[in-house]
PyMOL Python script that loads the backbone (N, CA, C, O; Angstrom):
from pymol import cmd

cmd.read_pdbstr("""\
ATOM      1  N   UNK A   1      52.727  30.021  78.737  1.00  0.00           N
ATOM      2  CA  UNK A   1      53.872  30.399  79.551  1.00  0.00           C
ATOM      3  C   UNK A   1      54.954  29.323  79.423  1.00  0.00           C
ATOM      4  O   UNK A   1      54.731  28.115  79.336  1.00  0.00           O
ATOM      5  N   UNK A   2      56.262  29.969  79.423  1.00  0.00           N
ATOM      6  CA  UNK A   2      57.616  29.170  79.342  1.00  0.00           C
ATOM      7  C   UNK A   2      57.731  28.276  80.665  1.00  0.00           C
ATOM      8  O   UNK A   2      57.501  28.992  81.639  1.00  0.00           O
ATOM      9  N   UNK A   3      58.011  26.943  81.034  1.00  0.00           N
ATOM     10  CA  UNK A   3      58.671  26.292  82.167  1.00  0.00           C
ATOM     11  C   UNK A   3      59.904  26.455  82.032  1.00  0.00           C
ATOM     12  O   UNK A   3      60.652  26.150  81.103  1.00  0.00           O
ATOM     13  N   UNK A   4      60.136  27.062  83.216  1.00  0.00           N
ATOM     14  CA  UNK A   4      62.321  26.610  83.426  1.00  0.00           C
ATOM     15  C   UNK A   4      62.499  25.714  84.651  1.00  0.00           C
ATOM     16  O   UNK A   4      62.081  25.789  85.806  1.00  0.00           O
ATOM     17  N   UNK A   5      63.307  24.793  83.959  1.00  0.00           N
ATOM     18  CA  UNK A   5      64.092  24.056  85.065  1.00  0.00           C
ATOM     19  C   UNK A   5      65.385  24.175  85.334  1.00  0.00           C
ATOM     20  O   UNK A   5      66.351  23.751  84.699  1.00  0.00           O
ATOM     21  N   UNK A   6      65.317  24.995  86.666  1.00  0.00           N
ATOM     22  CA  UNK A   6      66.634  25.644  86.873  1.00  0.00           C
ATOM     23  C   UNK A   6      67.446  24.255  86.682  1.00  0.00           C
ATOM     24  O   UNK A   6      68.351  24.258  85.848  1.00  0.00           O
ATOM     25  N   UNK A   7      67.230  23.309  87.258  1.00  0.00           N
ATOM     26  CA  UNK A   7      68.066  22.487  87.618  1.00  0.00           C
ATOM     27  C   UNK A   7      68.834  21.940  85.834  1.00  0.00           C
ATOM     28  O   UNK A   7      69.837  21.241  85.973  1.00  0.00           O
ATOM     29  N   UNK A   8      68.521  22.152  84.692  1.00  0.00           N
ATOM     30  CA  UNK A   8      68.725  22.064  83.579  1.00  0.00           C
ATOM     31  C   UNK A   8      69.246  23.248  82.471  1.00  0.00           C
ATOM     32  O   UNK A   8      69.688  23.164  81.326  1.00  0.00           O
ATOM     33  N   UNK A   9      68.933  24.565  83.518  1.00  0.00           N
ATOM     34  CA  UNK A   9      69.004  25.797  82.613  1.00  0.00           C
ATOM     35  C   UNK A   9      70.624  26.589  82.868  1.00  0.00           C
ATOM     36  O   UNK A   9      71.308  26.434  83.880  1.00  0.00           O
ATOM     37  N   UNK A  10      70.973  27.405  81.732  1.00  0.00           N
ATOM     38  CA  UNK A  10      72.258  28.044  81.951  1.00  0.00           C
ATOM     39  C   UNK A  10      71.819  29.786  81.376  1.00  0.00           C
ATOM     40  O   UNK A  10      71.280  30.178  80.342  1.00  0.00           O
ATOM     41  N   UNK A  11      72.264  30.405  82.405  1.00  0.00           N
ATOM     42  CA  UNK A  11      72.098  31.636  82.479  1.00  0.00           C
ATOM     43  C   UNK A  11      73.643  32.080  81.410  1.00  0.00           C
ATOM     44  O   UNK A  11      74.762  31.727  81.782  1.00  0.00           O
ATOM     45  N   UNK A  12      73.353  33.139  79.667  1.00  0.00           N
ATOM     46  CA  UNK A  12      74.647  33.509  79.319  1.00  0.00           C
ATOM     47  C   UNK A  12      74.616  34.533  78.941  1.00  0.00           C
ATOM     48  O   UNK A  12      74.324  34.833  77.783  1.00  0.00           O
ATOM     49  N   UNK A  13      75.080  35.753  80.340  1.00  0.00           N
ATOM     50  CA  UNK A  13      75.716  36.852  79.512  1.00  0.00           C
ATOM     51  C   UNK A  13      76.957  36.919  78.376  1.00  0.00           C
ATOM     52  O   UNK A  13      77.971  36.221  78.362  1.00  0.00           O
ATOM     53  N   UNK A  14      76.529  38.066  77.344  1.00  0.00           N
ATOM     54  CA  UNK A  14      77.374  37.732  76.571  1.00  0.00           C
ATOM     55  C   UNK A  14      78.131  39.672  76.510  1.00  0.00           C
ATOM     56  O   UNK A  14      77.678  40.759  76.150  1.00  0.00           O
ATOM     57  N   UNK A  15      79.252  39.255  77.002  1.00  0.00           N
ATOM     58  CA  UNK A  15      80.150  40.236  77.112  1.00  0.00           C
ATOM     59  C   UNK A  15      79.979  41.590  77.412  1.00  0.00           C
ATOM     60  O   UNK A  15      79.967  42.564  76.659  1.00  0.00           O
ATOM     61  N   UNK A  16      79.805  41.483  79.012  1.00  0.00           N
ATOM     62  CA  UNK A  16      79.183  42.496  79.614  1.00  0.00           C
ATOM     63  C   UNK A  16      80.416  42.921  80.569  1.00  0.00           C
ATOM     64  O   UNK A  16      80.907  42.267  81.489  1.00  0.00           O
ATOM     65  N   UNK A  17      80.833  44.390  80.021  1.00  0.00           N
ATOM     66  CA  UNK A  17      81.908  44.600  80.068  1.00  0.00           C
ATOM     67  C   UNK A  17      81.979  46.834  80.368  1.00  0.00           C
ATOM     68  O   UNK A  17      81.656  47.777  79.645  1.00  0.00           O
ATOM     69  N   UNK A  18      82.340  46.772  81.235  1.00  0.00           N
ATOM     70  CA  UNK A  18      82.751  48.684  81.637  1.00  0.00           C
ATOM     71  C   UNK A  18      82.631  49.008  80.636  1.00  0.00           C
ATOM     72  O   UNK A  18      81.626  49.679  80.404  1.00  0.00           O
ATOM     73  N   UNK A  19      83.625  48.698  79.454  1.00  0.00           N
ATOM     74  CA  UNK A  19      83.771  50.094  78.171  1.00  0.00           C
ATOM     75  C   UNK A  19      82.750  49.624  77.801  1.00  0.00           C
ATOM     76  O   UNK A  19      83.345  48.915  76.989  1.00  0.00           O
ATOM     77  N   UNK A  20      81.236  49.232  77.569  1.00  0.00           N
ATOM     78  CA  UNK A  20      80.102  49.403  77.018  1.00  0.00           C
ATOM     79  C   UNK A  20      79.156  50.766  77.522  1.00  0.00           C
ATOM     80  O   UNK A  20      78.327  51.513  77.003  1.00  0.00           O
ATOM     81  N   UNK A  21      79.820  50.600  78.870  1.00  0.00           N
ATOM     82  CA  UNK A  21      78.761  51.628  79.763  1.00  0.00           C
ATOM     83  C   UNK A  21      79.213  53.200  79.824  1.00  0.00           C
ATOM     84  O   UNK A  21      80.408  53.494  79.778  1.00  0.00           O
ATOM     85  N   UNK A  22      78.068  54.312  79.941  1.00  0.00           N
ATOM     86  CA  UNK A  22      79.130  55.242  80.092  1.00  0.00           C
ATOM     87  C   UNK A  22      79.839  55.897  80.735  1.00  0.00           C
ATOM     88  O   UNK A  22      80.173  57.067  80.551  1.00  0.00           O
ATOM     89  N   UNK A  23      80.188  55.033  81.724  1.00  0.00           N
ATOM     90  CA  UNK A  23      81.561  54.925  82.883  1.00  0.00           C
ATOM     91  C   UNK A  23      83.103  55.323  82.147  1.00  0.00           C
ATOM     92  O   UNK A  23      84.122  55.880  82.553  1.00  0.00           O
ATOM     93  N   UNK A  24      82.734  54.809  81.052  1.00  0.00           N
ATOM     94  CA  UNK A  24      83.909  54.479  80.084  1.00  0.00           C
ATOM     95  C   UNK A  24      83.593  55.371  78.764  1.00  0.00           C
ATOM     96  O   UNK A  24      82.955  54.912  77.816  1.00  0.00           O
ATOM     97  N   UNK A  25      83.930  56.242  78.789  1.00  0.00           N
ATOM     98  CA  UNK A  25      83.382  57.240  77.613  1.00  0.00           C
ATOM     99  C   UNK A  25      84.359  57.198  76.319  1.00  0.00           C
ATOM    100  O   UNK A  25      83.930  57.424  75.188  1.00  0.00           O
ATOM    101  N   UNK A  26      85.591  56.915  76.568  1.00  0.00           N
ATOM    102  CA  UNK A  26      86.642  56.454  75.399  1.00  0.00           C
ATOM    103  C   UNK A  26      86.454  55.166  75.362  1.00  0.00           C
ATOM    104  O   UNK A  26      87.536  54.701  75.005  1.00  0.00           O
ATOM    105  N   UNK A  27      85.852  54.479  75.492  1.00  0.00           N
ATOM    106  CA  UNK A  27      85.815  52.924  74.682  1.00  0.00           C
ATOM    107  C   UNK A  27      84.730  52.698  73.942  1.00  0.00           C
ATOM    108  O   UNK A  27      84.684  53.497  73.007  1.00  0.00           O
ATOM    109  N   UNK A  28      83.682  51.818  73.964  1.00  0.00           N
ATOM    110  CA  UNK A  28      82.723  51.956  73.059  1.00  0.00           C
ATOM    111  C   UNK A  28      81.315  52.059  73.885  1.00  0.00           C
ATOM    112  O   UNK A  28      80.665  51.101  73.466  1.00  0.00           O
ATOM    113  N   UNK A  29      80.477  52.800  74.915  1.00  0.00           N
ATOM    114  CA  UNK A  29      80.027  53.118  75.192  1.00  0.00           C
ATOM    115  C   UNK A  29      78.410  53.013  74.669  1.00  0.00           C
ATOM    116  O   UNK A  29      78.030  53.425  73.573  1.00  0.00           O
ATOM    117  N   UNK A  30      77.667  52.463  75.545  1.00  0.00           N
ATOM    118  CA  UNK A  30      76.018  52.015  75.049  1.00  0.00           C
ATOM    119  C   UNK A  30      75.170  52.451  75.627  1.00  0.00           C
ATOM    120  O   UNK A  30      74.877  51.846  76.658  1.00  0.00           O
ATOM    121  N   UNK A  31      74.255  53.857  75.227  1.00  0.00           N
ATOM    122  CA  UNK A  31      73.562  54.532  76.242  1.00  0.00           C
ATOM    123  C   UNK A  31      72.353  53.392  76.857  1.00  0.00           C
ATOM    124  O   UNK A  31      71.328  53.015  76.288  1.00  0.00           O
ATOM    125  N   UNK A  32      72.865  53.019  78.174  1.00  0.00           N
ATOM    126  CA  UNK A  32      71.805  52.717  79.051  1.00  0.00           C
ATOM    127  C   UNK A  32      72.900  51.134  79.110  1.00  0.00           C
ATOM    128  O   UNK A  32      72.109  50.226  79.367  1.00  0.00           O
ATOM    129  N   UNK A  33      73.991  50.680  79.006  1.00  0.00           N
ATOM    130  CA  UNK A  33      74.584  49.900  79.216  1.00  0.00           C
ATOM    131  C   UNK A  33      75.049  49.561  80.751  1.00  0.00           C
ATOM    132  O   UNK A  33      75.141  48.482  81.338  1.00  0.00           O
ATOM    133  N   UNK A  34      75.293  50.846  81.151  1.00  0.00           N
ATOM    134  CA  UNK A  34      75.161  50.838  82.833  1.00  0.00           C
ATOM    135  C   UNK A  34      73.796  50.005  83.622  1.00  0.00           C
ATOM    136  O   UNK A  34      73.690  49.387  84.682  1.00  0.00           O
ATOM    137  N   UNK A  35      72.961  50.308  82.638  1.00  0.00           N
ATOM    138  CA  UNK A  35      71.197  49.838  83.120  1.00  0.00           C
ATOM    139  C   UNK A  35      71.327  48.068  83.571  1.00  0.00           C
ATOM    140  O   UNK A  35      71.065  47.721  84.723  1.00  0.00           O
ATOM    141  N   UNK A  36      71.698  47.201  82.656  1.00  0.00           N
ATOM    142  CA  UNK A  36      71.705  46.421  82.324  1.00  0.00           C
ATOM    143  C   UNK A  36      72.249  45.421  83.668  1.00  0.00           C
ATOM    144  O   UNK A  36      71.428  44.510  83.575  1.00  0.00           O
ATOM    145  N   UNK A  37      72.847  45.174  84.465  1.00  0.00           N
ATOM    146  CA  UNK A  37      73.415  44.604  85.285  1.00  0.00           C
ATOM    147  C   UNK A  37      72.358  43.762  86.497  1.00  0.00           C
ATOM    148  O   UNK A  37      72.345  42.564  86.779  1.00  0.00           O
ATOM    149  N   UNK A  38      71.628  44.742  86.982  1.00  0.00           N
ATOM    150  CA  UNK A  38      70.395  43.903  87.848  1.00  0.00           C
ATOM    151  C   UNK A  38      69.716  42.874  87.020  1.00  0.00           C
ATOM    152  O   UNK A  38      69.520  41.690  87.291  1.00  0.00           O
ATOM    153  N   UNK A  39      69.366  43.604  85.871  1.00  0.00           N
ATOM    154  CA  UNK A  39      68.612  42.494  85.257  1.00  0.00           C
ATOM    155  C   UNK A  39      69.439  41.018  84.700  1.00  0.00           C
ATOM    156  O   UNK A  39      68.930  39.907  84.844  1.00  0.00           O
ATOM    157  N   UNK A  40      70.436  41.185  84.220  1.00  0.00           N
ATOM    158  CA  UNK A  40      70.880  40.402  84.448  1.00  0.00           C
ATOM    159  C   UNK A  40      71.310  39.155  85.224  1.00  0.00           C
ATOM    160  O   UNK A  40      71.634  38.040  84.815  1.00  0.00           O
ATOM    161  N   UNK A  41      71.199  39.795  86.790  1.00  0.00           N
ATOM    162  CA  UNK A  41      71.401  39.178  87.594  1.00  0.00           C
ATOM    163  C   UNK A  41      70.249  38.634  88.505  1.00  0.00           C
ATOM    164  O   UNK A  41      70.233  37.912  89.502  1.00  0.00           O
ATOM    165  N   UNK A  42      69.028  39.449  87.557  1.00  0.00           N
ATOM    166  CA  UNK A  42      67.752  38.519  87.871  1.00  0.00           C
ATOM    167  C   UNK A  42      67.439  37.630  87.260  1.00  0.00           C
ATOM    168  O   UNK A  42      66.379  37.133  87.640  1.00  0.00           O
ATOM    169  N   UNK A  43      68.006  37.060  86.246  1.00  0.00           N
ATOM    170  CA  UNK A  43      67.562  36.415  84.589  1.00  0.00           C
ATOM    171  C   UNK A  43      68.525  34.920  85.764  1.00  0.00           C
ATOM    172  O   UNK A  43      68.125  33.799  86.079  1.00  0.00           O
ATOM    173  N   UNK A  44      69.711  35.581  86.059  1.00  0.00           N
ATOM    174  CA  UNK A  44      70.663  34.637  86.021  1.00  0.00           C
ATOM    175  C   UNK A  44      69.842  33.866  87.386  1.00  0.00           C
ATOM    176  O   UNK A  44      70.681  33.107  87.871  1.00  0.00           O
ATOM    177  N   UNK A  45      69.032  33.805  87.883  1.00  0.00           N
ATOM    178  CA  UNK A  45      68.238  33.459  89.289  1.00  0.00           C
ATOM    179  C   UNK A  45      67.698  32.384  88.834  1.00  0.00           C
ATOM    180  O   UNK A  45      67.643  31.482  89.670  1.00  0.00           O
ATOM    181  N   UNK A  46      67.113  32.046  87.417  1.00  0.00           N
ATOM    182  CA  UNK A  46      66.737  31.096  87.644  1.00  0.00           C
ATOM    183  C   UNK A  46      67.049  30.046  86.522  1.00  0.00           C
ATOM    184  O   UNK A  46      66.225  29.349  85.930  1.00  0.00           O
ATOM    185  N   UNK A  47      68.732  30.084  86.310  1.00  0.00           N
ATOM    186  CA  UNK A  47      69.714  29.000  85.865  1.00  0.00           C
ATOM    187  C   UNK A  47      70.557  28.535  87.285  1.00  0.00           C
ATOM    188  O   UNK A  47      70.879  29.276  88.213  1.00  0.00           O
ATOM    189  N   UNK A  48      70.825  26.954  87.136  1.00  0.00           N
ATOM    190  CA  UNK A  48      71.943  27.087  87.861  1.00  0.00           C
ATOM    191  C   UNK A  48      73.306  26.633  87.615  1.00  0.00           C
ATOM    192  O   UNK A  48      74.125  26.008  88.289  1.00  0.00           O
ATOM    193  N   UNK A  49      73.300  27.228  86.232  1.00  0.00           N
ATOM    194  CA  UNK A  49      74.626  27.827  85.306  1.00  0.00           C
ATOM    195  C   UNK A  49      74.958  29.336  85.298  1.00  0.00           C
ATOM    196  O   UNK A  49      74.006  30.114  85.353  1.00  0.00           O
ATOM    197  N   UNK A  50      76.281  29.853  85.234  1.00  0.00           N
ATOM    198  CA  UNK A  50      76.115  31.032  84.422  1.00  0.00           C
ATOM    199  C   UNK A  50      77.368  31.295  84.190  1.00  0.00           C
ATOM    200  O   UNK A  50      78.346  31.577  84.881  1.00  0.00           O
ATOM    201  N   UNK A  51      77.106  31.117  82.858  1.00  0.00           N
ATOM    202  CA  UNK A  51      77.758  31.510  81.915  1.00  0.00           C
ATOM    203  C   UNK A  51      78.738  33.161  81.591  1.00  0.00           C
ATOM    204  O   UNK A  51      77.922  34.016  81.936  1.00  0.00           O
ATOM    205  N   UNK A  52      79.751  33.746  81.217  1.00  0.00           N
ATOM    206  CA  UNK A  52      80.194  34.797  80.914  1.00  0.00           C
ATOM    207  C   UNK A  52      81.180  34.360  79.704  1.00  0.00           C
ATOM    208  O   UNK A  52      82.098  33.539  79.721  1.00  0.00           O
ATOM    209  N   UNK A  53      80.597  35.337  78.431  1.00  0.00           N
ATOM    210  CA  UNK A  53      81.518  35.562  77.682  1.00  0.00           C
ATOM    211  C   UNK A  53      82.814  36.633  77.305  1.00  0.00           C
ATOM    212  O   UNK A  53      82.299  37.750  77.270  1.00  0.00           O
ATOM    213  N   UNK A  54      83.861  36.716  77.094  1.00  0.00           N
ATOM    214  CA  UNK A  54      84.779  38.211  77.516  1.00  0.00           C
ATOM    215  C   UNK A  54      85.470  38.030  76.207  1.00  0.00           C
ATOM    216  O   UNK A  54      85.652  36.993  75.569  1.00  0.00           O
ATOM    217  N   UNK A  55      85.929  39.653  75.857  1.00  0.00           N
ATOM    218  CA  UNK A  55      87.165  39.615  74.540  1.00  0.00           C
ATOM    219  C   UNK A  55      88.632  39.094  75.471  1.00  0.00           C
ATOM    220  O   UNK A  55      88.693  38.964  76.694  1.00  0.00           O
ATOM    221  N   UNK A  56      89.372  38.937  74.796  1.00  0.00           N
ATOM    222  CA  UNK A  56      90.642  38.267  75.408  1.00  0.00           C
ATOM    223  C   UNK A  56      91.746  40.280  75.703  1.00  0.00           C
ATOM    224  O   UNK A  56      92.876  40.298  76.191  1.00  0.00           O
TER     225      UNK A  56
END
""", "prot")
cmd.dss("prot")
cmd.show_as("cartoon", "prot")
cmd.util.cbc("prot")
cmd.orient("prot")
C-alpha cells in the first residue's frame, strides 16, 4: 500500500471543464465527464495542495 502525506502532497486536476461534460453538447463533450467531479474532490482530500489546470 501507497503512504500519503497530506502535509507534502498536491492534489492536480487537469482541465476539468463544462464543455467536456454533456451539459455542453456543442463543445467537446466526454460521455461520463459529468461523472467525474466527486471523485475528484475525494482524491483532492488527501493533498493539501490543489492544483487546477485551464485553457486560456
Amino acid at each position: 500500500m501507497v503512504s500519503i502525506r497530506k502535509e507534502v502532497t498536491a492534489s492536480f486536476d487537469v482541465d476539468p471543464q463544462r464543455g467536456f461534460t454533456p451539459l455542453c453538447p456543442n463543445e467537446l463533450p466526454v460521455a461520463g465527464g459529468d461523472e467525474i467531479a466527486d471523485e475528484l474532490n475525494r482524491q483532492a482530500t488527501f493533498a493539501r495542495y490543489r492544483l487546477v489546470s485551464k485553457d486560456n
